[in-house]
Each structure stands twice: as structure tokens, then as C-alpha cells.
C-alpha positions as CSV (number, residue, x, y, z in Angstrom):
1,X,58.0,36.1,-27.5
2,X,60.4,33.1,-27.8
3,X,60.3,32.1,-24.2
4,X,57.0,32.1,-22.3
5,X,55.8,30.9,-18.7
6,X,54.1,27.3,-18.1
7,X,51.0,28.3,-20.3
8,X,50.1,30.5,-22.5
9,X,46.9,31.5,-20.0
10,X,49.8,32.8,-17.8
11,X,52.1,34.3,-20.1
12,X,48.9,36.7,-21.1
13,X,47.9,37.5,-17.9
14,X,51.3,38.8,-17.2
15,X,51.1,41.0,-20.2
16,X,48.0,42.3,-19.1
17,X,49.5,43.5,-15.6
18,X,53.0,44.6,-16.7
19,X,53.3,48.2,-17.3
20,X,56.7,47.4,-18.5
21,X,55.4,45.3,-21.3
22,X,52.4,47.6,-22.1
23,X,54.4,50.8,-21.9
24,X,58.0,50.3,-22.1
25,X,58.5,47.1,-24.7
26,X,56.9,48.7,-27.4
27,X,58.7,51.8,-27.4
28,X,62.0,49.9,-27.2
29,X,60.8,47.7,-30.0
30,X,60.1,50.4,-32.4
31,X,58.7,54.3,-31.3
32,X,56.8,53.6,-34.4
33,X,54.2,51.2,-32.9
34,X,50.7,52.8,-32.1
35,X,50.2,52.6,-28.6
36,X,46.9,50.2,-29.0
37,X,49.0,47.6,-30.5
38,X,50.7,46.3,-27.4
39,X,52.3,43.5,-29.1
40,X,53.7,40.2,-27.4
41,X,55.7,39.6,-30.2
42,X,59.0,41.2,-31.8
43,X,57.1,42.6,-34.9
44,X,57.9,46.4,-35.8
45,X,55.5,48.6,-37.7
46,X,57.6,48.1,-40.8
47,X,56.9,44.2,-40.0
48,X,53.2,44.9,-39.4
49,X,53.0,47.1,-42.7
50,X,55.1,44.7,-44.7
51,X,52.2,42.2,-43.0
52,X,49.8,44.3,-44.5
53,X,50.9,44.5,-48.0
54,X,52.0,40.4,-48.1
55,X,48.0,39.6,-47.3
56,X,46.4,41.4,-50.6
57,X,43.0,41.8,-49.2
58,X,41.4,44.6,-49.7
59,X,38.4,46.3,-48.0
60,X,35.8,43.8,-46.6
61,X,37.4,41.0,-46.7
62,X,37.9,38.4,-43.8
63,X,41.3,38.1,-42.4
64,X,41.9,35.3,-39.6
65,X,44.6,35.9,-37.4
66,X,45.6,32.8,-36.0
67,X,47.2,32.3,-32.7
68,X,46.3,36.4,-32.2
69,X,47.3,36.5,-28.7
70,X,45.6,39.7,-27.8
71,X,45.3,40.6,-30.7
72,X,47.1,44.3,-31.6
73,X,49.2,43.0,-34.4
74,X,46.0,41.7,-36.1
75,X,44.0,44.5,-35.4
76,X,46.3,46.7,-36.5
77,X,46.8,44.8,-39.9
78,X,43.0,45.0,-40.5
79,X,42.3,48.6,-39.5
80,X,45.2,49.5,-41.8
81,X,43.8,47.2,-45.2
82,X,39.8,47.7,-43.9
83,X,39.6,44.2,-43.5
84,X,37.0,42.2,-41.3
85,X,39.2,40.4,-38.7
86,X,38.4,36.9,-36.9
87,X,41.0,36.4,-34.0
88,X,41.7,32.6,-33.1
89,X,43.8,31.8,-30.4
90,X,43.9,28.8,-27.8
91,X,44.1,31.3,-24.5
92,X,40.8,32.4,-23.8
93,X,42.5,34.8,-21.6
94,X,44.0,36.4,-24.7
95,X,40.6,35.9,-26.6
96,X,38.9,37.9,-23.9
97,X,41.9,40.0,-23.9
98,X,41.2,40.9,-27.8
99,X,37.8,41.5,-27.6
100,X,38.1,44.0,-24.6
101,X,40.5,46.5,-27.0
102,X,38.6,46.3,-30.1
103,X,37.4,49.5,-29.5
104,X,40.9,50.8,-29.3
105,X,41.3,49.8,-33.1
106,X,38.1,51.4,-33.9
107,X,36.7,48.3,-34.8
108,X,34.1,47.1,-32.5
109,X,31.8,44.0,-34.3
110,X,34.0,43.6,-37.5
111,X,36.4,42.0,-35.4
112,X,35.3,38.5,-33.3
113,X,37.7,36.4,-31.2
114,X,37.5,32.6,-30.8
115,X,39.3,30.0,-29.1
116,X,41.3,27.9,-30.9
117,X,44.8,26.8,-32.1
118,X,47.0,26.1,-35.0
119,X,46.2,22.3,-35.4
120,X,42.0,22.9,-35.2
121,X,40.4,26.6,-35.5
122,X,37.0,25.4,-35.6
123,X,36.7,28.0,-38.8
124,X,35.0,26.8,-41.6
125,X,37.0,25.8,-45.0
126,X,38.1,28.2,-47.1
127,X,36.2,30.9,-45.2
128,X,39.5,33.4,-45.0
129,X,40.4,35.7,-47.9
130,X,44.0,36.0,-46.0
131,X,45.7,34.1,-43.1
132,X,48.3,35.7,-40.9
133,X,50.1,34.1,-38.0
134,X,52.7,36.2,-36.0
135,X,55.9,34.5,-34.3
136,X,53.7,31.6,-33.4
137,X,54.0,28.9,-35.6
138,X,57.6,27.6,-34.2
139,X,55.1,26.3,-30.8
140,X,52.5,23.7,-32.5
141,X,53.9,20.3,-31.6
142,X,52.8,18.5,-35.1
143,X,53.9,21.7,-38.1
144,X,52.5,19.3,-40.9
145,X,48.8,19.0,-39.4
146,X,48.9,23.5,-38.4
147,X,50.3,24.3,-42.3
148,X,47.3,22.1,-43.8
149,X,45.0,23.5,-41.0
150,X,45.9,27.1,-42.6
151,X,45.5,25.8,-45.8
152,X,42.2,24.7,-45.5
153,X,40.9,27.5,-44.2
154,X,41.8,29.6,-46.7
155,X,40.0,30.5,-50.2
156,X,41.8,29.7,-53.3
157,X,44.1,32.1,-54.1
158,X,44.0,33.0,-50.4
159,X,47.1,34.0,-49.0
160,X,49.6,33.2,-45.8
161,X,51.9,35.2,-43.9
162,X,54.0,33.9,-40.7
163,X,56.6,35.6,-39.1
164,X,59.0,33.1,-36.6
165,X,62.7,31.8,-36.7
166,X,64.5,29.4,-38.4
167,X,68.4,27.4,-37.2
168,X,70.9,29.0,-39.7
169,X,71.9,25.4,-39.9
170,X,69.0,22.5,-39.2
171,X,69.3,20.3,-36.7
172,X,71.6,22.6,-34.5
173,X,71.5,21.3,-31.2
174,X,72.9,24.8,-29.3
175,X,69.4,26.0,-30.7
176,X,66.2,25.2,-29.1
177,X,64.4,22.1,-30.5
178,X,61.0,24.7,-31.4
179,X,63.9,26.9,-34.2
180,X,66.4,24.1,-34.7
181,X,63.7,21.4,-36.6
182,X,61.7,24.0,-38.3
183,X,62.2,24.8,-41.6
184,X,58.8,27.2,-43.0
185,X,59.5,26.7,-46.6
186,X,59.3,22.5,-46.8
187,X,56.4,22.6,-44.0
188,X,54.3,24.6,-46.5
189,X,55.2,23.5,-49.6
190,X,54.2,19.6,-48.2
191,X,50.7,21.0,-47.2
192,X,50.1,21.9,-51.0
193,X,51.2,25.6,-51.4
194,X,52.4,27.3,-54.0
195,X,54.7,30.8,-54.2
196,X,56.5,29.7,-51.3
197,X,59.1,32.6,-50.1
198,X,61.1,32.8,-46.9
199,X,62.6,35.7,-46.8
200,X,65.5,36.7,-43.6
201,X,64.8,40.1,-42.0
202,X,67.6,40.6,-40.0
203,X,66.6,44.4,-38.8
204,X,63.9,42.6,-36.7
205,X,66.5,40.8,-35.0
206,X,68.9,43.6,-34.4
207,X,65.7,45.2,-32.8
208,X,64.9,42.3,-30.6
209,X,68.5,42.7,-29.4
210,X,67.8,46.2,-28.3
211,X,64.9,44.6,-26.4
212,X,66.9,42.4,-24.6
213,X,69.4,44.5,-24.1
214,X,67.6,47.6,-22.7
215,X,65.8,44.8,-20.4
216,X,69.2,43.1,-18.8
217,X,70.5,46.9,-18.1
218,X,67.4,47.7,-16.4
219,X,67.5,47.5,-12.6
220,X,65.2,44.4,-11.7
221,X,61.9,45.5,-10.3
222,X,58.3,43.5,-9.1
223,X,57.4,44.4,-12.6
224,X,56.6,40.5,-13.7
225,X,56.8,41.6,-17.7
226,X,60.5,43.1,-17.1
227,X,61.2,40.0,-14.9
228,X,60.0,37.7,-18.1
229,X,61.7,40.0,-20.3
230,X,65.0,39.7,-18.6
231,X,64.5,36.3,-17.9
232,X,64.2,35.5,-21.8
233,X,66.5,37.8,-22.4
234,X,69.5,35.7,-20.5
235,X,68.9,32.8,-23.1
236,X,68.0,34.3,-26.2
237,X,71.0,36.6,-27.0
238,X,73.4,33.4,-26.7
239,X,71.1,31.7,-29.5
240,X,70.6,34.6,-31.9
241,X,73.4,34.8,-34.1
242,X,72.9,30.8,-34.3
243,X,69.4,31.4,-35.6
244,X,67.5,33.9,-38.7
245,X,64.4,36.0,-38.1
246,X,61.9,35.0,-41.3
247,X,59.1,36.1,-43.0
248,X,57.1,33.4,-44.5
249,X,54.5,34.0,-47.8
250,X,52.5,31.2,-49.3
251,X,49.5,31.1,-51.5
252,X,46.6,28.6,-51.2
253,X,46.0,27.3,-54.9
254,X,43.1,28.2,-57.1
């Protein structure tokens, strides 16, 4: 989500005891969407298969989802490309989260969770065949030190894939500081990829205005994920059409 509570400890334990967010969210995001996922992002299974193509790993190979949250989107990803999957996120709420519903996936031990974050994994270098990162990236405080951290985890050739949002024009200041300063494309390229693409996928926008949407004409309720939701929802739809939904692709170089 773009908007969270005080921590991210917090913001995961609300997903945990929303029904609204388990149950309603994804359906509004896309019908699409296997019900195990249970995604805390704004990622629709064409997003999650485009995910899955963008990687090129192929059966038994080690994908790291960093900042996993509780983990569906990754899960997903590597149940769909037979991947191994190592989960790192900096909640252990949303580690312990993970490893609870890798069963769901059909998974069970090739997929581990570890605490972590963007700027320090605690992964070994160049241990990941693929690195995927979903609508998180925007929230590290120093984007230089996360890109190189992603970088060096990954093998050469390796490859990244981030999902977040961009300010159509830099340095807007009706745009949150996390969107308006953050442009994927030079962030990567000065941590020493290569094949840099950021592409705009406006659908997954126009679905996270749906969201939004479906939440505000929804009668309030002691349902705390529809009360985030709506909450979120109040802000965000004033910003969108100020900012661009993006796909990021990188390679790490041989």
C-alpha cells in the first residue's frame, strides 16, 4: 500500500485481522488473484505473471523476494516459475506471517523467511538467481545504499524486478516526498546495472482506483483494513493523476 500505519509491525497485523482486506481487497483488485495470495500491495495477476516472466529463472533456482511482506506475491511468483523462494522483510510480524501460509502455496521448506530490509538483507552476495521487490522500494530512506544492496546479492546476469510509483514530473511538491524524489531508472543505473527499463502500467492504476473507490462508497465499519483502506483512499486519489505506476527491470552484469 502507499499509505501505511506508524510501523510496518502494525500495518501487518491489521492485515492479518481484516476480513476486508483478506477477502474483499483482492477481489476488488482483480477476481483473478488466487485466494492464497492475499496481497498488501496493488499488484494484479497480470502484474504478478508479468513478474514472473521479467525474473527468467527457471526451475530450482533461488528467488529473494525482498521486502515480502507476507509473502503471497512472492509465493505466488515462485510456485508459478518452480523457483526456490527466500522471503526478506524487516517486520517479523510479516516474516512469521509468511512462513505460516507456505503451505497454502504448496511450498512448505523451499520457501524460508528472514528478517531483514532493503539497505542490509543479511543474504549472502550474489546468492539470488532473481530479485523481486513489490511496491516497496519508494520507503527505504537512502535508494542508492537498497539498489546496490540488490545488486550485490544477485549473481551475474541475475535479474531485478520492482514494481512502485514515480512523480510525472520530479520534484513535485503536491506529491509525497517517498514518489516525488524517486526516479527507478538513475537509482539503478548508478548502482552499476545494465538493461535498465521503466516501463508505465497505467491499468494497474486504473485498478487501484477501483480500490479506492469501492472502499470510500462502502459504509464505514470496525473492520480496521476498510478503515485503512478508506483512510488511504482520501489522499491517494487526489495524487494519482499527478503520479505513474512503473515496472522497473534491471540486470546485474556478468
Amino acid at each position: 500500500m502507499s499509505d501505511l500505519p506508524e510501523s510496518f509491525d502494525e500495518a501487518f497485523l491489521v492485515s492479518e485481522r481484516s476480513e476486508w482486506l483478506r477477502r474483499t481487497f483482492p477481489t476488488l483488485l482483480d477476481a483473478d488473484l488466487p485466494p492464497e495470495v492475499e496481497p498488501f500491495s496493488f499488484v494484479p495477476a497480470s502484474g504478478l505473471e508479468e513478474v514472473a516472466s521479467a525474473v527468467r529463472v527457471g526451475p530450482g533456482g533461488l528467488l529473494v523476494d525482498i521486502a515480502c511482506g507476507r509473502g503471497g506475491p512472492g509465493m505466488w511468483v515462485a510456485r508459478r516459475i518452480g523457483a526456490t523462494l527466500c522471503g526478506v522483510d524487516s517486520s517479523p510480524v510479516a516474516v512469521a506471517s509468511a512462513a505460516r501460509r507456505r503451505d497454502a502455496f504448496g511450498l512448505g521448506a523451499s520457501a524460508r523467511f528472514v528478517v531483514g530490509d532493503l539497505t542490509g538483507t543479511g543474504l549472502d552476495a550474489g546468492v539470488a538467481d532473481a530479485v523481486m521487490c513489490v511496491d516497496a522500494f519508494q520507503f527505504t530512506e537512502d535508494r542508492d545504499l537498497a539498489a546496490r544492496e540488490l545488486r550485490r546479492v544477485l549473481r551475474p546476469g541475475g535479474r531485478l524486478v520492482l514494481t512502485c510509483w514515480e512523480a510525472r514530473t520530479p520534484g513535485d511538491a503536491d506529491v509525497v516526498e517517498r514518489f516525488a524524489t524517486l526516479r527507478c531508472g538513475e537509482v539503478l543505473r548508478a548502482a552499476g546495472f545494465a538493461d535498465v527499463d521503466v516501463a508505465e502500467r497505467p491499468a494497474w492504476e486504473q485498478r487501484r482506483r477501483a480500490v479506492y473507490e469501492a472502499a470510500l462508497g462502502t459504509d464505514p465499519s470496525d473492520d480496521p483494513g476498510l478503515t485503512l483502506m478508506q483512510a488511504e483512499a482520501r489522499t491517494a486519489l487526489a495524487e494519482m493523476p499527478r503520479i505513474k505506476r512503473v515496472l522497473a527491470t534491471a540486470t546485474n552484469p556478468e
